[in-house]
PABADO-931928 format. One record per residue (C-alpha): z, x, y; residue number from 0; residue in one letter. Coordinates in nm, 3 decimals. Layout:
N
+---------+---------+---------+-----+--------+
|      c3 |      c1 |      c2 | num | residu |
+---------+---------+---------+-----+--------+
|       Z |       X |       Y | NUM |      a |
...
+---------+---------+---------+-----+--------+
// end
This chain:
195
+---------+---------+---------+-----+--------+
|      c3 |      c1 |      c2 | num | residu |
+---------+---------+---------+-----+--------+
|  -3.282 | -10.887 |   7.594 |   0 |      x |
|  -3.229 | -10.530 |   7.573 |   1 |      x |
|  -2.943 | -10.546 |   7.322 |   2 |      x |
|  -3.080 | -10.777 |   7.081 |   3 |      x |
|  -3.152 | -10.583 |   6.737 |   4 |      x |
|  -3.407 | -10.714 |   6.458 |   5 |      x |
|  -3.190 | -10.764 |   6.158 |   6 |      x |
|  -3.444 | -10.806 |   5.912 |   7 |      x |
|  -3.621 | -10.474 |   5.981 |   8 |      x |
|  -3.259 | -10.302 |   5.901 |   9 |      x |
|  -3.253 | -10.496 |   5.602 |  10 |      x |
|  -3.589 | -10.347 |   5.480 |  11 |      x |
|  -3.436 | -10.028 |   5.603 |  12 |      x |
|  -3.132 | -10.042 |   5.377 |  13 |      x |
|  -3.331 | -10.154 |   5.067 |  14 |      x |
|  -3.566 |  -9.808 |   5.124 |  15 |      x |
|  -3.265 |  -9.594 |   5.235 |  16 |      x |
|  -3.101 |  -9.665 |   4.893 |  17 |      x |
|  -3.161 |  -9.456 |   4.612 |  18 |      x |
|  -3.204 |  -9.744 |   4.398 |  19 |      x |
|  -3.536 |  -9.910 |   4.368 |  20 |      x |
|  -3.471 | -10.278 |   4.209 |  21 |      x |
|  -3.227 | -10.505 |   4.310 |  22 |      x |
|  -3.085 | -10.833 |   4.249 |  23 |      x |
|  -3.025 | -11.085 |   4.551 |  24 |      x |
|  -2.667 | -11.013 |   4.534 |  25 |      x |
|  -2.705 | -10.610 |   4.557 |  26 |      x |
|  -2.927 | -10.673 |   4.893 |  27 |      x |
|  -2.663 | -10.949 |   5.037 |  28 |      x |
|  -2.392 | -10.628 |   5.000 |  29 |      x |
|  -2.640 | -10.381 |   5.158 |  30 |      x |
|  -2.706 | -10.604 |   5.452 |  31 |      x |
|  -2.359 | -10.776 |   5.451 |  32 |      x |
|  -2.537 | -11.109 |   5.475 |  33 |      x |
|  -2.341 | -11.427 |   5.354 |  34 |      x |
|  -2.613 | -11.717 |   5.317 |  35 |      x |
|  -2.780 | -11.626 |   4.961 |  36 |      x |
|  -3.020 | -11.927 |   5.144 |  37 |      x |
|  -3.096 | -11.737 |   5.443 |  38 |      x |
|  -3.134 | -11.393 |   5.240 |  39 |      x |
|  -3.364 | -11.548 |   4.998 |  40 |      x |
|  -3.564 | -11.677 |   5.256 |  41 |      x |
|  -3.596 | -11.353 |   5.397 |  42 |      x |
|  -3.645 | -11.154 |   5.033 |  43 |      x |
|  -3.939 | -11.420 |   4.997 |  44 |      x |
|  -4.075 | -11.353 |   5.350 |  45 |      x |
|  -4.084 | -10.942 |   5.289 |  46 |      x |
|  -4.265 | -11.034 |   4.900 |  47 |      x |
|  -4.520 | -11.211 |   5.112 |  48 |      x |
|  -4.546 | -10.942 |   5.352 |  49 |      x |
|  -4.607 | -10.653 |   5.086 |  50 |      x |
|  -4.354 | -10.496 |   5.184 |  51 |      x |
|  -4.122 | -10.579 |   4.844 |  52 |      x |
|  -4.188 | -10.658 |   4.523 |  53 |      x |
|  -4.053 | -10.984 |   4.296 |  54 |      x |
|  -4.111 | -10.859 |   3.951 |  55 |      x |
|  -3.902 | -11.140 |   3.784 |  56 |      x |
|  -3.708 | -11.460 |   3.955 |  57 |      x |
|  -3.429 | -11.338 |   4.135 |  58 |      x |
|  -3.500 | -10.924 |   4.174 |  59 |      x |
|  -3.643 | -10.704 |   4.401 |  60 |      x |
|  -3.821 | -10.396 |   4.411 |  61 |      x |
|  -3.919 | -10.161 |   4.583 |  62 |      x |
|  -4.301 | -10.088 |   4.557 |  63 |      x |
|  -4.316 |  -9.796 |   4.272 |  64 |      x |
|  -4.005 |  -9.876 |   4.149 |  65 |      x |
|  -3.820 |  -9.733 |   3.798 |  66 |      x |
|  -3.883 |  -9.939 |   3.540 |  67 |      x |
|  -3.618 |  -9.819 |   3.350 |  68 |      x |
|  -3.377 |  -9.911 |   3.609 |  69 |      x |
|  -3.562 | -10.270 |   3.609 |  70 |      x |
|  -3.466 | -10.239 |   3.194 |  71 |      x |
|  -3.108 | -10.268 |   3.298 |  72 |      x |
|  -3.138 | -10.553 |   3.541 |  73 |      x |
|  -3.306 | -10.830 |   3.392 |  74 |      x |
|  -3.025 | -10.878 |   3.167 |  75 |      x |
|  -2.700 | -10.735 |   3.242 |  76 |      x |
|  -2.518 | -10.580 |   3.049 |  77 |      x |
|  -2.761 | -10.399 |   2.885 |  78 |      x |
|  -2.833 | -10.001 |   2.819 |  79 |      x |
|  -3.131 |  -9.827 |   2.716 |  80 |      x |
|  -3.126 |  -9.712 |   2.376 |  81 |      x |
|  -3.305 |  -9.697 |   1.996 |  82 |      x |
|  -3.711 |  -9.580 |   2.051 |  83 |      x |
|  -3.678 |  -9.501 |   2.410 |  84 |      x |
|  -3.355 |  -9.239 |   2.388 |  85 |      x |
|  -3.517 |  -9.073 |   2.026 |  86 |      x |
|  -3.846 |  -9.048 |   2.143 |  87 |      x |
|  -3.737 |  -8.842 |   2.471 |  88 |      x |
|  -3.505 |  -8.665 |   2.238 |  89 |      x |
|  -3.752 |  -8.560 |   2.014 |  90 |      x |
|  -3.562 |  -8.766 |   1.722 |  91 |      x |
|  -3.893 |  -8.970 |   1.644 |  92 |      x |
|  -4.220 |  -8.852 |   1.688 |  93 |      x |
|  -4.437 |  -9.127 |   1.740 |  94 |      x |
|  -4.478 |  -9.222 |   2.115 |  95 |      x |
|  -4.414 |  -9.588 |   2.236 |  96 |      x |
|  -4.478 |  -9.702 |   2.543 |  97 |      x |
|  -4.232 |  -9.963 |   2.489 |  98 |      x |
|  -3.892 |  -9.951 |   2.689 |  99 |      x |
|  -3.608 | -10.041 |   2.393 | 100 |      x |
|  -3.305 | -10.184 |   2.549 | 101 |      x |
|  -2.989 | -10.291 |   2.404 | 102 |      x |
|  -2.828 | -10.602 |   2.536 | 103 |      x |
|  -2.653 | -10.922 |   2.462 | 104 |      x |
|  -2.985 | -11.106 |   2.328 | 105 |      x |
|  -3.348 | -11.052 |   2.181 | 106 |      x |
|  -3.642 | -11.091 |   2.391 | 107 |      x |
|  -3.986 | -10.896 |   2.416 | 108 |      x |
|  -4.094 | -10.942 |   2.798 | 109 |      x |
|  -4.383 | -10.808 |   2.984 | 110 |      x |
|  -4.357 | -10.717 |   3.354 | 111 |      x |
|  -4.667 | -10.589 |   3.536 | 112 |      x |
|  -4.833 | -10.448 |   3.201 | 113 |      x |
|  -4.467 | -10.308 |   3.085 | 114 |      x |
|  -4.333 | -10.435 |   2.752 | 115 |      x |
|  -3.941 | -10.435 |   2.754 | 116 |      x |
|  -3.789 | -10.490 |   2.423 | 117 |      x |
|  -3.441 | -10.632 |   2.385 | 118 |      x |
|  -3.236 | -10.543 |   2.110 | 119 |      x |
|  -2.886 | -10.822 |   2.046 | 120 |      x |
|  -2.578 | -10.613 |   1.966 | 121 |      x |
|  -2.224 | -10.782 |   1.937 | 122 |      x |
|  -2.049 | -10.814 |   2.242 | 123 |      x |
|  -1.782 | -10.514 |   2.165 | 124 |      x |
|  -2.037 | -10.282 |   2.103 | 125 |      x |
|  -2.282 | -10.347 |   2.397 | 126 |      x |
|  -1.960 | -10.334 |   2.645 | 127 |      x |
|  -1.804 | -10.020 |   2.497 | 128 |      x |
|  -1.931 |  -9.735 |   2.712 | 129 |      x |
|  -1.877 |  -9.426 |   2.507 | 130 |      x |
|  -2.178 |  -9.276 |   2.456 | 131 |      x |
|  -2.386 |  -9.433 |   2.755 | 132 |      x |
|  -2.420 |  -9.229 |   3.060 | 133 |      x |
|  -2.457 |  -9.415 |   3.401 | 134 |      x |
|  -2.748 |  -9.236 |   3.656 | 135 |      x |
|  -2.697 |  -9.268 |   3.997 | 136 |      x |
|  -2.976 |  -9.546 |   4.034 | 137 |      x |
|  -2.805 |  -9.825 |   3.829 | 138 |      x |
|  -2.932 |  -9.700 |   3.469 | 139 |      x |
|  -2.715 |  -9.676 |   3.170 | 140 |      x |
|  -2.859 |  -9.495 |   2.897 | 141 |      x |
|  -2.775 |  -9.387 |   2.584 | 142 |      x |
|  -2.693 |  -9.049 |   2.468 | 143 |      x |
|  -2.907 |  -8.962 |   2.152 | 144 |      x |
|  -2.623 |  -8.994 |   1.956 | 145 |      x |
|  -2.526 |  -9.341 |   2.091 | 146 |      x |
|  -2.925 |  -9.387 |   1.995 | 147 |      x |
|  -2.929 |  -9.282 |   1.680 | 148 |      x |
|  -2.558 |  -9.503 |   1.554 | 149 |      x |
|  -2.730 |  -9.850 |   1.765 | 150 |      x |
|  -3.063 |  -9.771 |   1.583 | 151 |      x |
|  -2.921 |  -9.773 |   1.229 | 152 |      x |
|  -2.698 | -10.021 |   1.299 | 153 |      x |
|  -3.006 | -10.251 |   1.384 | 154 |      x |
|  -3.246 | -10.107 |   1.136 | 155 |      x |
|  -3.136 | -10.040 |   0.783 | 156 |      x |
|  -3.461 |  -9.885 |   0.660 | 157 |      x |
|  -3.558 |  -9.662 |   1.006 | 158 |      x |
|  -3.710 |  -9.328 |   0.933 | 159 |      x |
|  -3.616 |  -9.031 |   1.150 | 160 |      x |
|  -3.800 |  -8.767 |   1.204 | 161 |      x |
|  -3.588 |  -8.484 |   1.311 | 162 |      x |
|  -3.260 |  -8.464 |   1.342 | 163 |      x |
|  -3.160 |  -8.138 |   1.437 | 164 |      x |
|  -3.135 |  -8.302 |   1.858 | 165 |      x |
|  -2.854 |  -8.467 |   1.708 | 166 |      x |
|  -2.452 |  -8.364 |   1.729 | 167 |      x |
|  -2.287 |  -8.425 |   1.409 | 168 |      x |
|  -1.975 |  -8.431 |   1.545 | 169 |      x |
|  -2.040 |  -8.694 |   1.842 | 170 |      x |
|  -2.228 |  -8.880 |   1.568 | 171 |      x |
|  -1.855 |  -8.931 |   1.377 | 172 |      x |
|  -1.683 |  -8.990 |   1.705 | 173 |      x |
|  -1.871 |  -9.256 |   1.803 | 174 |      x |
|  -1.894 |  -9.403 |   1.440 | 175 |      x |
|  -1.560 |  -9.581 |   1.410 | 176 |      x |
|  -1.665 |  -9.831 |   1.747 | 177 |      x |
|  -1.982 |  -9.999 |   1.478 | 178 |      x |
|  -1.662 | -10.097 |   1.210 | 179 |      x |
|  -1.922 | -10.060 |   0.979 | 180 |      x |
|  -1.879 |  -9.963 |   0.617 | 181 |      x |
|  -2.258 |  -9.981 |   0.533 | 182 |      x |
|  -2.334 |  -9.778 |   0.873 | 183 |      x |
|  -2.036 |  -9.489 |   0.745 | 184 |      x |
|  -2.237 |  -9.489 |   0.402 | 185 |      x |
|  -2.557 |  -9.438 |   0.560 | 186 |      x |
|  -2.429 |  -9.141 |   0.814 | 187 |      x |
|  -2.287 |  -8.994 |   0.544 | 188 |      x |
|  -2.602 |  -8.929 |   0.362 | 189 |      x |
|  -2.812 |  -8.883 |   0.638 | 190 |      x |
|  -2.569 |  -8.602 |   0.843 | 191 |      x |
|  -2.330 |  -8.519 |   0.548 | 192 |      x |
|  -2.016 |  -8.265 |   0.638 | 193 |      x |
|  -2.040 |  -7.956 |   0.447 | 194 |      x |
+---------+---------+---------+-----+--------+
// end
């Protein structure tokens, strides 16, 4: 009687304790070291009902006031944030969207508790090539402006920027030769020429 432990109220523990704030059913089943996805899901659905989690979409979990960025990179996997999002911050574009622009391995526009999440499709070697995309603590891979700027004309022929001076020439042409893109090189070049 005296040694018996609640398990799922250690589970709840371990989902707050972690720095992250969304989670996929397999995250949780290595934070609790449960082995039934059954039982676990069972218990995921029973905290939802409770309050005391969120289910944003089928098969993650949040914590209530979670990141959404961080909930950017795990509906679809892989997947970065990037274009609008990364120039915005950076001060590359001026015009504000509330829209979080995500690079991934398809196109999709979804909405998740008034959030719009847009999905950008890059080839495969690009989206899995990591230079250029910094990974936070939390789960989130990002973009670096630079990164930003190469997947945004890559995807957009006719974008308009309007300041580049955030930018780093010289990561710009390091990162360049990964896109294997002639018309991308021609458009760099006249955009950040090298004196």
């Amino acid at each position: 009687m005296f040694g018996s432990r609640n398990d799922n109220g250690d589970l709840v523990l371990n989902i707050y304790k972690d720095i992250r704030t969304v989670f996929r059913l397999n995250d949780i089943a290595l934070l609790s070291g449960e082995t039934s996805f059954q039982s676990l899901n069972k218990k995921m659905n029973y905290y939802v009902h409770a309050g005391k989690l969120l289910n944003p979409r089928k098969g993650i979990y949040a914590k209530p006031g979670y990141n959404p960025e961080e909930l950017a990179c795990t509906i679809y996997t892989p997947s970065y944030i990037s274009l609008e999002s990364v120039l915005q911050k950076a001060g590359v574009v001026f015009q504000y969207d509330s829209r979080i622009s995500v690079v991934s391995y398809l196109s999709r526009s979804i909405e998740v508790e008034g959030q719009i999440y847009l999905f950008r499709k890059i080839k495969g070697e690009l989206l899995v090539n990591t230079a250029g995309i910094v990974r936070l603590d939390n789960q989130i891979n990002i973009a670096t402006v630079e990164r930003a700027f190469l997947d945004t004309l890559y995807l957009k022929t006719d974008y308009y920027f309007d300041n580049l001076n955030p930018i780093n020439k010289d990561l710009v042409y390091k990162l360049l030769p990964f896109y294997q893109s002639e018309v991308l090189t021609r458009r760099i070049n006249k955009l950040l020429p090298y004196d």
